[in-house]
C-alpha positions as CSV (number, residue, x, y, z in Angstrom):
1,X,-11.7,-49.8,43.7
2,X,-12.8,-53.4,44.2
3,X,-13.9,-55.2,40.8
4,X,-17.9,-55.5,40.2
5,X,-17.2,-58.9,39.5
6,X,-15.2,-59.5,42.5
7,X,-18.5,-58.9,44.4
8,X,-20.9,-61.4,45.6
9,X,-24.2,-61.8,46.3
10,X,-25.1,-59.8,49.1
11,X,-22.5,-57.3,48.5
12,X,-24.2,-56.2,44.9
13,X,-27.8,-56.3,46.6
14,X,-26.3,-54.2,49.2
15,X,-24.3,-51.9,46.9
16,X,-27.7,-52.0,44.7
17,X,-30.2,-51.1,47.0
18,X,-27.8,-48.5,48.7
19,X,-27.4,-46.8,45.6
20,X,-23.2,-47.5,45.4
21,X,-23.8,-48.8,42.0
22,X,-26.6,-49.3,39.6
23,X,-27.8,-52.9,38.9
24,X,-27.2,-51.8,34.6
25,X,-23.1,-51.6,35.9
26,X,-23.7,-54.9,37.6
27,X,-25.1,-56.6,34.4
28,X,-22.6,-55.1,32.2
29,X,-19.7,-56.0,34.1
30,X,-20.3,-59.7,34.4
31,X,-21.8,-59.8,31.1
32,X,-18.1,-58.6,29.9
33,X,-16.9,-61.6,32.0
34,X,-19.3,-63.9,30.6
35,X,-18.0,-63.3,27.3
36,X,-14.3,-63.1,27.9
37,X,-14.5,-66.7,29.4
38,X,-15.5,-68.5,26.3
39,X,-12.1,-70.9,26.6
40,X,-14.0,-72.9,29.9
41,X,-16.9,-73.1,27.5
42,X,-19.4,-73.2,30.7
43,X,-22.1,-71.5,28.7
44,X,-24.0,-73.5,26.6
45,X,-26.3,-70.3,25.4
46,X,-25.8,-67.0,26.9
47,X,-28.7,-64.2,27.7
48,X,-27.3,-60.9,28.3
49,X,-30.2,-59.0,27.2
50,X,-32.1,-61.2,29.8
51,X,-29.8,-59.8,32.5
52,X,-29.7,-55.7,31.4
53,X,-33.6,-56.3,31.6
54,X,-33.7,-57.2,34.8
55,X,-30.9,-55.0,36.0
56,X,-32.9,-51.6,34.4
57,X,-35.8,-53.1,36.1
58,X,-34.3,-53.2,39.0
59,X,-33.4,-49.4,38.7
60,X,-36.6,-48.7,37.6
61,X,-38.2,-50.4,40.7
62,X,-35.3,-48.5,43.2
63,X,-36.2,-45.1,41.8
64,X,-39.5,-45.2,42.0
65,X,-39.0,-45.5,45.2
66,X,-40.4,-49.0,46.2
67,X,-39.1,-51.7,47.5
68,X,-36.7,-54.3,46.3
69,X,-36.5,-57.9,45.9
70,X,-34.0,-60.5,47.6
71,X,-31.7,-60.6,45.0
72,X,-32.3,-57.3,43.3
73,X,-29.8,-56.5,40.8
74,X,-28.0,-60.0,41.0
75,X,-27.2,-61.7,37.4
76,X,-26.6,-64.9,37.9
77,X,-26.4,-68.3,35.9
78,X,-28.9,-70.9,35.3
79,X,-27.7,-74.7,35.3
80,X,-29.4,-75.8,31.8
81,X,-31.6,-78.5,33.4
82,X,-34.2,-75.4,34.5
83,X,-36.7,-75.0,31.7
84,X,-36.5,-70.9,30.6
85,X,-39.4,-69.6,28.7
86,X,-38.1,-68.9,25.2
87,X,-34.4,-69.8,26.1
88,X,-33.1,-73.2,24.9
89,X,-32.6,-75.7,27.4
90,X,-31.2,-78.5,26.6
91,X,-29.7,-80.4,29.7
92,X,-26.8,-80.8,27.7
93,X,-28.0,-83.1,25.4
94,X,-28.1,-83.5,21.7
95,X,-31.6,-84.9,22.1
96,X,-33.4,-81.8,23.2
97,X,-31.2,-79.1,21.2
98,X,-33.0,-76.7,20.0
99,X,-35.9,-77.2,22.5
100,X,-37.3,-73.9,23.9
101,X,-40.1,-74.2,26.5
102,X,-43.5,-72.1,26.5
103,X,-43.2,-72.1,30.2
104,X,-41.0,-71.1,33.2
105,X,-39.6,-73.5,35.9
106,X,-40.7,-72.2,39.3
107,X,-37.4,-72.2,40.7
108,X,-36.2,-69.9,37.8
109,X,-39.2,-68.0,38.1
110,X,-38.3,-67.3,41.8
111,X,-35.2,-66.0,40.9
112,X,-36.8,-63.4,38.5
113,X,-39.4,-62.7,40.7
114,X,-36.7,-61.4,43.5
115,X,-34.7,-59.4,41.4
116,X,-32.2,-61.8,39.8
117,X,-31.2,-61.5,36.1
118,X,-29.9,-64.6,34.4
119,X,-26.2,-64.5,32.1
120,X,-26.8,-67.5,30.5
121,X,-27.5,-71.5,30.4
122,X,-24.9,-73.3,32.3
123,X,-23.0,-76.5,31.1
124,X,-23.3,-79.3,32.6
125,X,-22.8,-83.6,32.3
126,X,-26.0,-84.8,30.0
127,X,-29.6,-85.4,32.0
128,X,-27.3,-84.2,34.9
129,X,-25.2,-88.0,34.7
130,X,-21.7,-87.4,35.7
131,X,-19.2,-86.1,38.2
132,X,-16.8,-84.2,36.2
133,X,-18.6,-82.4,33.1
134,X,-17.2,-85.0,30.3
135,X,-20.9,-85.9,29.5
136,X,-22.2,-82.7,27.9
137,X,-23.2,-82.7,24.2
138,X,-21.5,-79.6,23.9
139,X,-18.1,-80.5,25.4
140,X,-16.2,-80.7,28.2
141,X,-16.8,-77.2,30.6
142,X,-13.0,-76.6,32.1
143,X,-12.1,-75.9,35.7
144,X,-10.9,-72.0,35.9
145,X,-8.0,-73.7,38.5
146,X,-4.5,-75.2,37.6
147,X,-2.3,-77.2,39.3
148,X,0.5,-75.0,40.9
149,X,3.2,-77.5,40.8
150,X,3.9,-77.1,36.8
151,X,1.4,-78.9,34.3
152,X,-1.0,-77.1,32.3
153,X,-3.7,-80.0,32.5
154,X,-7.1,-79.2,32.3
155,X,-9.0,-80.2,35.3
156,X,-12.5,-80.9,35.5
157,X,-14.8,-78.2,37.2
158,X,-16.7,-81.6,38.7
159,X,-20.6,-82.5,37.8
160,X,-23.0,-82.5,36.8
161,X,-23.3,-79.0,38.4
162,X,-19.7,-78.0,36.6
163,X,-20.8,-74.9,34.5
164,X,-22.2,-73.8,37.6
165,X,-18.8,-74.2,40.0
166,X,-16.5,-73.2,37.4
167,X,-18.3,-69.7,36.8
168,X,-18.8,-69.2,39.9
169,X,-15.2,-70.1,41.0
170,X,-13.6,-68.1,38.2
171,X,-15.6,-64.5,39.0
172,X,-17.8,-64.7,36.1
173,X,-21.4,-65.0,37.7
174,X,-21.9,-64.5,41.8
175,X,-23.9,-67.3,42.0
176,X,-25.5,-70.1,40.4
177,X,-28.3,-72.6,40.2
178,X,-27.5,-76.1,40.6
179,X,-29.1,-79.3,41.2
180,X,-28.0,-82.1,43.1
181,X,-29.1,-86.2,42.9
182,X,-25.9,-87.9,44.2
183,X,-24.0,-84.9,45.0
184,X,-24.2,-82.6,41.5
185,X,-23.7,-79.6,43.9
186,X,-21.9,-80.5,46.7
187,X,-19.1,-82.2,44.6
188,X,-18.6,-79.4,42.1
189,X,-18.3,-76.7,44.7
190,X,-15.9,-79.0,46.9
191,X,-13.3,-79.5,43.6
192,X,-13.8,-75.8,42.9
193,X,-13.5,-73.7,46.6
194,X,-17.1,-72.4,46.6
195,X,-20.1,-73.2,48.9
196,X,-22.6,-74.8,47.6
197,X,-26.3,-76.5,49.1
198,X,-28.7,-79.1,48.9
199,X,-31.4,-78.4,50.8
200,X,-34.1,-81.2,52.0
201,X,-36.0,-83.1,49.5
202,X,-38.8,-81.2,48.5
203,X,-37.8,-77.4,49.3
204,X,-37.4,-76.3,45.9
205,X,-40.2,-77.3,43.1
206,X,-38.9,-79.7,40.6
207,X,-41.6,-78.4,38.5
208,X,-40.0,-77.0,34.9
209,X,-36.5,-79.2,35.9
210,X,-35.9,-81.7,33.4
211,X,-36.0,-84.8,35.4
212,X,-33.3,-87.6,36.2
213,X,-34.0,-89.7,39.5
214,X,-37.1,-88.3,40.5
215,X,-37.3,-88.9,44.1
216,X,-33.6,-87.8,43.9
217,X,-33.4,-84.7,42.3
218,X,-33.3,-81.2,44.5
219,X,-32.3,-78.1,43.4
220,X,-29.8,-75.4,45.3
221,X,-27.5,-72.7,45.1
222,X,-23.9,-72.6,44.7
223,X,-22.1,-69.2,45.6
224,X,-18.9,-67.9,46.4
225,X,-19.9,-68.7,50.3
226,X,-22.4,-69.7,53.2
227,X,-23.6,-66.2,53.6
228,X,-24.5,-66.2,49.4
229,X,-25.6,-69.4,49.3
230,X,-28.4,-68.5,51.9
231,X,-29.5,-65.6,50.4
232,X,-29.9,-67.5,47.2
233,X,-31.9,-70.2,48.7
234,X,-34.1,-68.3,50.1
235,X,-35.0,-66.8,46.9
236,X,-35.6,-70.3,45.2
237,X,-37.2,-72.1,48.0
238,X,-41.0,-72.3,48.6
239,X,-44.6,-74.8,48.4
240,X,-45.3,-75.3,44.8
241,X,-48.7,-76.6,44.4
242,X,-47.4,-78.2,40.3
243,X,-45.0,-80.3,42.7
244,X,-46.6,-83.5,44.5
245,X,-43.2,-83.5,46.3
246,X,-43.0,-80.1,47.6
247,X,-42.6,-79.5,50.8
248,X,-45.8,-77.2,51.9
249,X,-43.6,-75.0,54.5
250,X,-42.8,-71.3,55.0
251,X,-39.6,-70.6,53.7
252,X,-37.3,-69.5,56.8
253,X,-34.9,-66.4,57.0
254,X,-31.8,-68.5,57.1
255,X,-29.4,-65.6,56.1
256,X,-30.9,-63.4,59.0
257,X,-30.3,-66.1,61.4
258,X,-27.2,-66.7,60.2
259,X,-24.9,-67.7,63.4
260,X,-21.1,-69.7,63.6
261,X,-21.2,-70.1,67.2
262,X,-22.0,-74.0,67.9
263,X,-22.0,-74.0,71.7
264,X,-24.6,-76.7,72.8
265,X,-24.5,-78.3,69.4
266,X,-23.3,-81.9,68.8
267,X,-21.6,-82.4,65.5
268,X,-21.2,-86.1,64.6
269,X,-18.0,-88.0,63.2
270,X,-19.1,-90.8,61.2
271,X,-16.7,-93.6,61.3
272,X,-17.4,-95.3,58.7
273,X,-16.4,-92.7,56.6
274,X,-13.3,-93.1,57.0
275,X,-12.9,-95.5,54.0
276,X,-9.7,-98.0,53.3
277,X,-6.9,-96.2,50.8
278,X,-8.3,-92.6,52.1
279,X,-5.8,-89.7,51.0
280,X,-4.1,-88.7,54.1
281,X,-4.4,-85.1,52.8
282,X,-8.3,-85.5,52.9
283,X,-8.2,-87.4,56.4
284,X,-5.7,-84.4,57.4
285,X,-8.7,-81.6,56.8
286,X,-11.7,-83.7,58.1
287,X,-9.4,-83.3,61.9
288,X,-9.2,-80.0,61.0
289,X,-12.8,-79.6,60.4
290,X,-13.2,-81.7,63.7
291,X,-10.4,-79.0,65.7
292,X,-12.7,-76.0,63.9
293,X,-15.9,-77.6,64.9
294,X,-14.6,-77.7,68.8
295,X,-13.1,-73.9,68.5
296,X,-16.9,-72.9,67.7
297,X,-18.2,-74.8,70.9
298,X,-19.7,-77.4,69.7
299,X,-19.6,-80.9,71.2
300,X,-18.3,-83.6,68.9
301,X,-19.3,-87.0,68.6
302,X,-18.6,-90.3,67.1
303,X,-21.3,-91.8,65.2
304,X,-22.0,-94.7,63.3
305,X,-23.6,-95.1,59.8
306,X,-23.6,-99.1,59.5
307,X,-25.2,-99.4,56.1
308,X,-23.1,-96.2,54.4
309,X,-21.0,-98.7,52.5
310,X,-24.3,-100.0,50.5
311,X,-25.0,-96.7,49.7
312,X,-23.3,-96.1,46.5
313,X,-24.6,-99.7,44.8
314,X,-28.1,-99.0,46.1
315,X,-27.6,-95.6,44.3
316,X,-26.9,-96.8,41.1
317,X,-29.5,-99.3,41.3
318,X,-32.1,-96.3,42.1
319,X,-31.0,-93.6,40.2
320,X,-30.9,-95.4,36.7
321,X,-34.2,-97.1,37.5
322,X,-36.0,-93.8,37.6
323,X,-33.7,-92.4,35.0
324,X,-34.8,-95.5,32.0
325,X,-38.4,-94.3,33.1
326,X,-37.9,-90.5,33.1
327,X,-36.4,-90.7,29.8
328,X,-38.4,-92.8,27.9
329,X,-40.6,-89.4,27.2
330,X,-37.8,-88.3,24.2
331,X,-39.0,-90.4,21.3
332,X,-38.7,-87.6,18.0
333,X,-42.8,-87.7,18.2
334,X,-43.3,-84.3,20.3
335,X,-40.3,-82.6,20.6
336,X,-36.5,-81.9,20.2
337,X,-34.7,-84.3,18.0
338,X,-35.8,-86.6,15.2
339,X,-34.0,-88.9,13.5
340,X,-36.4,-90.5,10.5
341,X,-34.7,-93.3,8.5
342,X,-35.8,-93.8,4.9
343,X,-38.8,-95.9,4.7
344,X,-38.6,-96.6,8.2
345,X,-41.6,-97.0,10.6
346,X,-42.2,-95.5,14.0
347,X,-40.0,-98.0,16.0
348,X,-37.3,-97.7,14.0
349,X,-37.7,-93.8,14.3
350,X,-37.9,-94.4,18.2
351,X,-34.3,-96.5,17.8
352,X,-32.6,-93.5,15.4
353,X,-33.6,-90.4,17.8
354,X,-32.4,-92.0,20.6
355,X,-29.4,-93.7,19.7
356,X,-28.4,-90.1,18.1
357,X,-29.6,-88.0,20.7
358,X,-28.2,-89.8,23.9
359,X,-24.7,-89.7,24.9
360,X,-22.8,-93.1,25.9
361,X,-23.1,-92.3,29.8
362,X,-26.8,-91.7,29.4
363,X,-27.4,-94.6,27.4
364,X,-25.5,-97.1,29.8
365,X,-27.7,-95.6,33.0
366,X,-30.7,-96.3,30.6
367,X,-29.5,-99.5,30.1
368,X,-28.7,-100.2,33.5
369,X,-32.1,-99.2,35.0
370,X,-34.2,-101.0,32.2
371,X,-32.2,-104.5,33.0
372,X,-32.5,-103.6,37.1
373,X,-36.9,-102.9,36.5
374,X,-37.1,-105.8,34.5
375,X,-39.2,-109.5,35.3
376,X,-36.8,-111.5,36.7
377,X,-34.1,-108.8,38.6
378,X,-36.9,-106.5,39.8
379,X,-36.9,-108.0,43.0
380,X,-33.2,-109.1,42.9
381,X,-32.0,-105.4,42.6
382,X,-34.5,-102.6,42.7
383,X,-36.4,-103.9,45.7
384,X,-32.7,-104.8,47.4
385,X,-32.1,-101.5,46.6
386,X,-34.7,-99.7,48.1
387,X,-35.1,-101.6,51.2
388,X,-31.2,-100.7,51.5
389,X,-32.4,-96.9,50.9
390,X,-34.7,-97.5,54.2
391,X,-31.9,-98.7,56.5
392,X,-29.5,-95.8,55.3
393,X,-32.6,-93.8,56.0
394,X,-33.1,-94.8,58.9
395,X,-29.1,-94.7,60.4
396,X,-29.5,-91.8,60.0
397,X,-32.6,-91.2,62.1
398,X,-30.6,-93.2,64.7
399,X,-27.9,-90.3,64.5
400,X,-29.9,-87.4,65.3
401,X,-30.7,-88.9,68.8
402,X,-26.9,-87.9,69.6
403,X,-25.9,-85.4,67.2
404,X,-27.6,-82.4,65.9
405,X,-25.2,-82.1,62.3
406,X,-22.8,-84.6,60.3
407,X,-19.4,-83.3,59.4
408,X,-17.4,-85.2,56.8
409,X,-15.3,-85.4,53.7
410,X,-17.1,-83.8,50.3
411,X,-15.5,-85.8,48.2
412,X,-11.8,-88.4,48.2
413,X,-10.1,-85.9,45.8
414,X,-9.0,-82.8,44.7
415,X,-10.2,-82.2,41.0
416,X,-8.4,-84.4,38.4
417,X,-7.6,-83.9,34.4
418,X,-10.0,-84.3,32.1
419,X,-10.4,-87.6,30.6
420,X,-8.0,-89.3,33.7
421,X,-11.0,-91.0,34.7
422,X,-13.2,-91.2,31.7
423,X,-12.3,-94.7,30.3
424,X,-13.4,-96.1,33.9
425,X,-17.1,-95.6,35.0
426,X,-16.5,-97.2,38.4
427,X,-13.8,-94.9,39.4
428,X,-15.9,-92.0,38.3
429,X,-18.7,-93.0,40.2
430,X,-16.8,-93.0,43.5
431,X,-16.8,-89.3,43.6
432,X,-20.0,-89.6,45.2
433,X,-19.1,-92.0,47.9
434,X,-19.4,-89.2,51.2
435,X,-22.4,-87.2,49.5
436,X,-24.8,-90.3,48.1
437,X,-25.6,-91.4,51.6
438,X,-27.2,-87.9,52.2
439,X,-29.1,-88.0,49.0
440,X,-30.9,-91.4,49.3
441,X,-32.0,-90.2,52.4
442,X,-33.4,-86.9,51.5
443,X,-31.0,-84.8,53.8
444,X,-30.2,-81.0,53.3
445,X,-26.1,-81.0,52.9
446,X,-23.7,-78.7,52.0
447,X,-20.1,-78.2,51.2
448,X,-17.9,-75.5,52.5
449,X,-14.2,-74.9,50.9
450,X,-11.9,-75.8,53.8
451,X,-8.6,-76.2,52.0
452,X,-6.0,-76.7,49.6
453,X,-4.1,-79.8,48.3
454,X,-0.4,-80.0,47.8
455,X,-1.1,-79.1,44.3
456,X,-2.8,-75.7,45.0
457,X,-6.1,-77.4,44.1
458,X,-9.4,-76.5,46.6
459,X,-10.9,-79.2,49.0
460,X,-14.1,-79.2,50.7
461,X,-16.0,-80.4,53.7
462,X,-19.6,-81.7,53.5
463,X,-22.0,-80.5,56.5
464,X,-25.6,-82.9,56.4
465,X,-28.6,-82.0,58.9
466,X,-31.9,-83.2,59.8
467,X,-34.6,-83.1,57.6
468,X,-35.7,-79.2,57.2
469,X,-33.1,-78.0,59.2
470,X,-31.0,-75.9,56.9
471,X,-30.0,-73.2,59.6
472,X,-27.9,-76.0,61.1
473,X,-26.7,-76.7,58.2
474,X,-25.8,-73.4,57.3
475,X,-24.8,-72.2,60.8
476,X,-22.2,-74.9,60.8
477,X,-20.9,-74.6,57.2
478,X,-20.0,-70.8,58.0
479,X,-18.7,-72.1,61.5
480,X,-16.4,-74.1,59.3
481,X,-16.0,-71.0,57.3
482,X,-15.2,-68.6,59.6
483,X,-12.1,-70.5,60.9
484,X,-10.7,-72.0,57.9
485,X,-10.8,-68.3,55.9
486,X,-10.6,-69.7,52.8
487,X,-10.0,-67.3,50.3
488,X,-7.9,-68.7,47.8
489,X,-9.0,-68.3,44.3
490,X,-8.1,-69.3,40.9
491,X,-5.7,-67.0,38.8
492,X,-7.4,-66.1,35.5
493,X,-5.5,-67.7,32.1
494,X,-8.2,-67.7,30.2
């Protein structure tokens, strides 16, 4: 008999609803797995009565005859940047521990709503700044996978979205919630083999998400594929009226309209993508992906992109700009942290909190977006900046006249060991250099596992559409899907 926890998301709805299982077994199950997989340290709180409520809800709801939600008897995990009522949330940071909102984020709430039950609060790099989980106030979250040619290194899961893959990855939640500025989802799921979205800029409320680059920031789902990750979205996706950025659209079936056949779609090959030093193994999948993309009918073009090599500066020109203004907010006056010096007066309470309560990475983007907003380099950076976000913006508009989806690289590597890259900030940074672009520009993307490295190690390829076209998206990603049959997964040592 197949493993609860070897099921994902549409198979427990389906096994719920159907009556092969009750939603209680669900919860239990992963709840075991939860708690036997203490040694990633992906959880920063976990909630298992929150998800054997839900699950004898569920029951409740399915005996009585009536009908069920989207993701009825799902437990899943919750990234720790979505404020839940009465649960801590943190965002990994020593600054807010201990915080425990009065209120529900509406993404969260969405989930409950349909059915879902949550395991826990998810790891994750602090105020979401990092791409491979070494930011966290609560330590590093390790990757379930190991390299199969000898070495017991532990590799990073990605970030900031790492809790989220590595759970996901290792069979301890079906799915996850994720959010992604630069690539916080797509990046994760690519170093981990699992699927993972970012849908358009404004799809899901940012309302109750603790903020880092505000007109940056989108929440999605990461499962174990397309089909999962659809399902998911659905359930999170929708107007939100607290939201000045939400997208005031009806919320399409995408998993009902689910389709890999690509005939009469154009699927463009950006060539400037192709960056100098590129691992040949990476190059070697994105033809694949290209020879996959063709085998579904699809037409595929060369494209160009002329302003994707500014992307990653203007990035982290933008990003920490918005960042030194969203979190100038924790200050010890209202909430979380408070560090009061003897005798001291309020600034020098201001200077204690902080310097105690923000983590080295956090406190350089601070300082980075404070010196880039400031008289005398405003113009010189942030303005730069932006008009550079317009032209990648607008490349991309350019695009869709002769393609109707982007296929590329997720990211340049396969995950590496912990602390490999920590000691330089540039080198980590380039993690995002193939999903940023997508980002700035306000693009649903995805990533699809495609592959393993010589090492035994997942790779992913990174699928970006028009704006509010996610059924491209997610018609393409399970095109890629379909004909790679990735089904590789990591073998548990923990």
């Amino acid at each position: 008999m197949t493993e609860l926890t070897d099921l994902g998301v549409k198979a427990i709805r389906d096994g719920v609803t159907g009556g092969t299982f009750t939603a209680r077994e669900v919860a239990e199950a992963f709840n075991a797995a939860v708690a036997a997989a203490s040694q990633l340290n992906a959880f920063i709180v976990t909630t298992p009565e929150h998800a054997l409520a839900a699950a004898d809800k569920t029951d409740a709801v399915r005996a009585a005859g009536l009908p069920l939600g989207k993701l009825a008897g799902v437990p899943i995990g919750m990234k720790d940047l979505f404020a839940t009522r009465g649960v801590q949330t943190t965002a990994a940071s020593h600054i807010l521990e201990g915080f425990k909102p009065q209120y529900e984020s509406t993404v969260s709430q969405n989930l409950w709503n349909a059915g879902a039950g949550m395991l826990g609060k998810l790891n994750m790099d602090q105020f979401a700044m990092g791409s491979s989980n070494e930011t966290s106030h609560f330590g590093n979250v390790i990757s379930p996978w190991r390299r199969s040619d000898g070495g017991n290194a532990a590799l990073t899961p990605g970030g900031s979205s790492g809790g989220s893959a590595a759970v996901v990855s290792g069979r301890i939640t079906p799915a996850a919630t994720g959010t992604d500025t630069g690539g916080s989802i797509r990046q994760p799921a690519a170093l981990t083999g699992i699927a993972g979205i970012k849908p358009t800029y404004g799809r899901c409320s940012r309302w109750g998400v603790v903020a880092f680059a505000s007109s940056l920031d989108q929440a999605g789902s990461m499962a174990r594929d397309v089909t999962d990750c659809a399902i998911m979205l659905e359930a999170m996706a929708g107007f939100d009226p607290k939201d000045a950025t939400s997208l005031d659209l009806p919320v399409p079936e995408w998993s009902a309209n689910l389709s890999n056949d690509m005939r009469g779609k154009r699927v463009g090959i950006p060539r400037e993508y192709r960056v100098e030093g590129m691992d040949p193994v990476i190059d070697a999948l994105w033809q694949q992906g290209v020879a996959w993309a063709r085998d579904a009918g699809a037409e595929v073009v060369e494209i160009s992109l002329p302003h994707t090599s500014y992307a990653l500066a203007a990035y982290y020109i933008i990003a920490p700009a918005e960042a030194s203004s969203n979190l100038a907010r924790y200050d010890g006056v209202r909430y979380g942290l408070r560090e009061l010096p003897d005798h001291a007066g309020l600034q020098d309470m201001y200077a204690a909190t902080r310097a105690a309560g923000f983590g080295d990475e956090v406190k350089r983007r601070i300082l980075i977006g404070t010196y880039v907003l400031s008289a005398g380099f405003y113009d010189a950076y942030y303005t730069q900046a932006q008009k550079v976000r317009t032209l990648i913006a607008r490349d991309f508009e350019r695009a869709w006249e002769t393609c109707d989806v982007i296929l590329t690289p997720t990211a340049p590597n396969a995950a590496f060991a912990l602390g490999e890259k920590l000691a330089d900030p540039l080198a980590m940074y380039l993690n995002d250099v193939f999903t940023v672009p997508a980002s700035l520009a306000g693009l649903p993307a995805m990533s699809v596992p495609a592959g393993l490295d010589g090492s035994g190690l997942p790779l992913g390829l990174q699928v970006i559409g028009k704006p509010f076209d996610e059924q491209g998206v997610l018609n393409a990603g399970l095109a890629i899907e379909s004909r790679a049959g990735f089904s590789a997964k990591p073998e548990k040592w923990w």
